[in-house]
N, C-alpha and C positions, 0 to 999 in steps of 0.2 A: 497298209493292208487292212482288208475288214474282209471280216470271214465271222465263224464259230468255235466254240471250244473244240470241238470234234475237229478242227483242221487243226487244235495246237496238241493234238494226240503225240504226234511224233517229234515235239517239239517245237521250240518257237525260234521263225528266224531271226539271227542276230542281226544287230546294223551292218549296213556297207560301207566301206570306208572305199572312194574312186582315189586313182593315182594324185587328183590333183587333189585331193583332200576334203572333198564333199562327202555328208552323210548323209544317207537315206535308212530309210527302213527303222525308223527310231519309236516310231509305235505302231501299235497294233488294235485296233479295235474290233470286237468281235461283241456280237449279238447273243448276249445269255439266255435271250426265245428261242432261239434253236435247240432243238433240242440231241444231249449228245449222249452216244451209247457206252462210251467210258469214262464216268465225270473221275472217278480217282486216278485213272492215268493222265487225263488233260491237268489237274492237279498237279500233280507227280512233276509233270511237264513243266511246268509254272514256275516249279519254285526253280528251277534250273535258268531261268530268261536272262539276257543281256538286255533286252529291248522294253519297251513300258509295254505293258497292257491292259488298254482301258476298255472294262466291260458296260454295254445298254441294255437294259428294259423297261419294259411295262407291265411287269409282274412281281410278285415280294421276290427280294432277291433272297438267297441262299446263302447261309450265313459261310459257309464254308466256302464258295466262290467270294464273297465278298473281300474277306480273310485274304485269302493268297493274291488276290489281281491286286493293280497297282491305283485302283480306282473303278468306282462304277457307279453311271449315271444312270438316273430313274427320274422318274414322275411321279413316284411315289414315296411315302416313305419308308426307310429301311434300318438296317445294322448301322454302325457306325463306320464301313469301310465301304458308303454310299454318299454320295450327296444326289439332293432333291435339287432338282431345274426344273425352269418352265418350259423348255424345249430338248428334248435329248438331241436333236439333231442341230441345234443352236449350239449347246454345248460342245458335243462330238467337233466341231466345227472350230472352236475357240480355243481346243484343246491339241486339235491337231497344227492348226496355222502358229499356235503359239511354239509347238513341236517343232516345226519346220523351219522355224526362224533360227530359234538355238537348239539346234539339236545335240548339241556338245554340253550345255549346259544341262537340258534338259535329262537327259541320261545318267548323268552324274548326279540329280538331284534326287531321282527316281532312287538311282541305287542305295543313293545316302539315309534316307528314308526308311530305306529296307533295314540296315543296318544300325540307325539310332533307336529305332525303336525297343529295340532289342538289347543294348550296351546300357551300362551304369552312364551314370550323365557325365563323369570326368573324360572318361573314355570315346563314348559318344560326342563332345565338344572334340577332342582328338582329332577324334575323325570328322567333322566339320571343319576343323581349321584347315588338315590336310587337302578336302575337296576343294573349300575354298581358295586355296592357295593355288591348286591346280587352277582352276578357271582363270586365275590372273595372266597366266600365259599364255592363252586359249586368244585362237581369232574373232570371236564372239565380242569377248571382253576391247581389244583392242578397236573393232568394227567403232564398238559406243565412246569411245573416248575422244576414236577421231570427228563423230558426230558431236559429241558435248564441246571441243572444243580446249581454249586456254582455261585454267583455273582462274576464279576472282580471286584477288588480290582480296587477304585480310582487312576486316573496317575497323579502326580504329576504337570505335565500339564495343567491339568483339573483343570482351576479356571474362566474362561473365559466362559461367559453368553451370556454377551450382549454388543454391541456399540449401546452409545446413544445419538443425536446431535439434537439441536434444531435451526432450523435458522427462525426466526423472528418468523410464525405463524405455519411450519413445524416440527413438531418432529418426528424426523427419527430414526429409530429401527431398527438394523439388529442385527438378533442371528447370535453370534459368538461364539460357541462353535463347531468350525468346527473339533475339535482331535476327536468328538465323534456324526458329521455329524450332527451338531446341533439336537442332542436329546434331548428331553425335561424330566428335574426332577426334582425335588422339587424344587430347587434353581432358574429352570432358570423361572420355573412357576412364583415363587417370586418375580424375579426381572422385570420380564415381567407384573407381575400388579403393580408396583413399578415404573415404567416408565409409563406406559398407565394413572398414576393417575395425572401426568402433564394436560394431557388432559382432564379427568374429571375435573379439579380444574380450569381449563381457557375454558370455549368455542371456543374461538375463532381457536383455535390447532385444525391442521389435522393432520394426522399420516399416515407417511410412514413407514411399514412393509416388510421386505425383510432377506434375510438371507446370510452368507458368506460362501466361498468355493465351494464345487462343488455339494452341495444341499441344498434347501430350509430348511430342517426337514425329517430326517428319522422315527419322531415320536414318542413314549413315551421312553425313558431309557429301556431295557428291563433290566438289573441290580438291578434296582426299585423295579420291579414287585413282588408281595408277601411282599413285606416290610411294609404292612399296619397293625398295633395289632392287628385287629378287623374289622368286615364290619361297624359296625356302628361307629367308629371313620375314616374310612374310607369314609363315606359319610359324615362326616361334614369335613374333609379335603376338599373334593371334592367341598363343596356347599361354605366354608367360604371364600379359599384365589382361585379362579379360575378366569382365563385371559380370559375365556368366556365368564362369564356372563360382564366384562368391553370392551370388545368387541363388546357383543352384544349392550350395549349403547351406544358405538359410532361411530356404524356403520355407520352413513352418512356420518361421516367423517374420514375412512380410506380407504385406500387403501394397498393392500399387494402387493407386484411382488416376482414371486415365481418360482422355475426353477429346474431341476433334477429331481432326483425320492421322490417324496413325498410321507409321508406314514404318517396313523394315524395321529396325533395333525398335522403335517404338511399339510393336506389337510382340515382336521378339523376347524380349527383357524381363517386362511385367507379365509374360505367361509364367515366368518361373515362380510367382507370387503365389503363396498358398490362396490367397485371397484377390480375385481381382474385382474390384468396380469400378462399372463405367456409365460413363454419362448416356444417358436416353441417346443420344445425336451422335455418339461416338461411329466410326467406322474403322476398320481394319484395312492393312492391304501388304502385301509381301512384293513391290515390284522389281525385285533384283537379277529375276529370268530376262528380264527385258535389257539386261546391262551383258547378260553373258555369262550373268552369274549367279549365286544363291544365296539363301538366307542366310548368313554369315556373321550373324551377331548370337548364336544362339539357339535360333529360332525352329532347326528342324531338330533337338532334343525338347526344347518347352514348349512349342507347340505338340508333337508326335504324343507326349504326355499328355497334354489336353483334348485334343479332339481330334488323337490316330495319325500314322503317316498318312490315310488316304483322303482326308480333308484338308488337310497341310502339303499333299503334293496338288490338288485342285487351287488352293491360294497360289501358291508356287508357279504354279505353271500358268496358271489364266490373269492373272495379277487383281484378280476384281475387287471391287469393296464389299467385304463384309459389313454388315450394319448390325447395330450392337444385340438387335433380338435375336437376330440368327446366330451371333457370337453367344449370345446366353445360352439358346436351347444348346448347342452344338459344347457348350462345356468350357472358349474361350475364356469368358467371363461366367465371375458367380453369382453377381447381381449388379441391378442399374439404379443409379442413383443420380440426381443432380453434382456433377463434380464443380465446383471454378476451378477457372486455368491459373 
């Protein structure tokens, strides 16, 4: 649907769910140039939605529309519940087909969104582990598995996690499973709250996170993926042994440096860092909409804290690469450095 705020006066339509299980009607785009005769009821409206709604212009946007929609693209620059394109109608376009594809996904990620921003971070993972777990059972998810295919078979090589050094009040981490571009699976999740629990157990430990080779983290195992018995043992996997929620308690005192192409957990993770640096060449990308699924390592309470759910539902939903200047202005990262892998 594209319309204006004035058509979402009386509300916004919800999705449609047809007998045989297709959704439609999973966003909404509406032109904030129009201009509307009741902006605090269309408001009003707003916060009520089941469905996304992504607002366009070519005007300074209005921080209180900005606030409530679920995104809004310009050409300009704006609030932090904007992002700057080079074509609104490029975007508009990347945001909807992206919509279209997983609309199950996509809706659940929106809502998630809404709701991390706003929870403490133990709570907020909570409730990411719960969405996530939902999507596992989702036809979406199922669609990509049968597209990726069998799992590889482990290499023999593959036993390498983690380097872990501690010199006086520093505890230095670097994932070193570079045969497999430091991906993250059950083991290394392991061993990575297994380390970080040095730091729990002493206060006084800061923690340097960093990673070996020629990336930070490529992101979850995609080999993994489907290996859960169930959604609901899947969410307490999720809530029990997770390097997020230890991360998120000791955020003041890490720091990650991070560099190459980061994707998923690899972007995820090290937002939690009070302190992130990244290499000049670094980029970002969250592509788990495209599996059926979501940011699921973390990533919509430490990013939402960084730079808004509505720049973390544009990752989310478009899968693009962030490249590390726009990660800086945008508050990802706090400065760029030459890192080695």
């Amino acid at each position: 649907m594209t319309g204006s705020l004035q058509d979402l006066v009386v509300g916004v339509p919800a999705p449609r769910v047809t007998s045989a299980g297709e959704v439609s009607g999973a966003v909404h785009v509406v032109d904030l140039d129009v201009p509307v005769d009741d902006l605090d009821a269309a408001l009003v409206a707003l916060q009520a939605r089941a469905a996304i709604v992504v607002g366009t212009t070519r005007r300074e946007v209005d921080p209180r529309v900005a606030d409530v929609l679920d995104l809004v693209l310009t050409e300009l620059p704006g609030p932090r519940g904007s992002v700057r394109v080079g074509s609104v109608e490029q975007a508009v376009a990347a945001v909807t087909t992206a919509v279209r594809a997983c609309p199950r996904a996509s809706l659940v990620l929106a809502a998630l969104l809404r709701q991390t921003a706003l929870l403490p971070v133990a709570e907020a993972l909570a409730a990411e582990a719960s969405a996530y777990s939902t999507l596992l059972a989702g036809p979406e998810f199922a669609w990509w598995l049968r597209d990726r295919g069998p799992a590889r078979a482990p290499r023999d090589d593959d036993d390498q996690r983690l380097d872990v050094e501690r010199d006086g009040d520093v505890l230095r981490i670097r994932l070193s499973r570079v045969v497999r571009r430091n991906a993250f699976d059950a083991a290394m999740r392991v061993a990575l709250s297994e380390a970080l629990e040095v730091a729990v157990l002493d206060p006084a430990v800061r923690i340097e996170l960093s990673g070996a080779g020629p990336v930070f983290s490529a992101g979850g195992d995609l080999d993994e993926f489907g290996s859960a018995a169930d959604p609901a043992t899947a969410w307490v996997v999720r809530t029990g042994d997770s390097p997020a929620h230890t991360l998120g308690r000791l955020s003041s005192r890490t720091e990650a440096r991070v560099h190459g192409a980061c994707a998923g957990a690899g972007v995820e993770l090290p937002a939690f860092a009070s302190r992130v640096v990244a290499d000049p060449g670094t980029t970002f990308r969250l592509p788990e909409l495209a599996m059926g699924l979501l940011p699921g390592a973390g990533g919509t309470v430490s990013l939402t804290r960084r730079i808004g759910r509505w720049r973390t539902l544009w990752l989310g939903l478009t899968g693009v690469a962030l490249d590390a200047p726009t990660a800086l202005e945008w508050g990802l990262v706090d400065a760029l450095e030459d890192v080695r892998g």
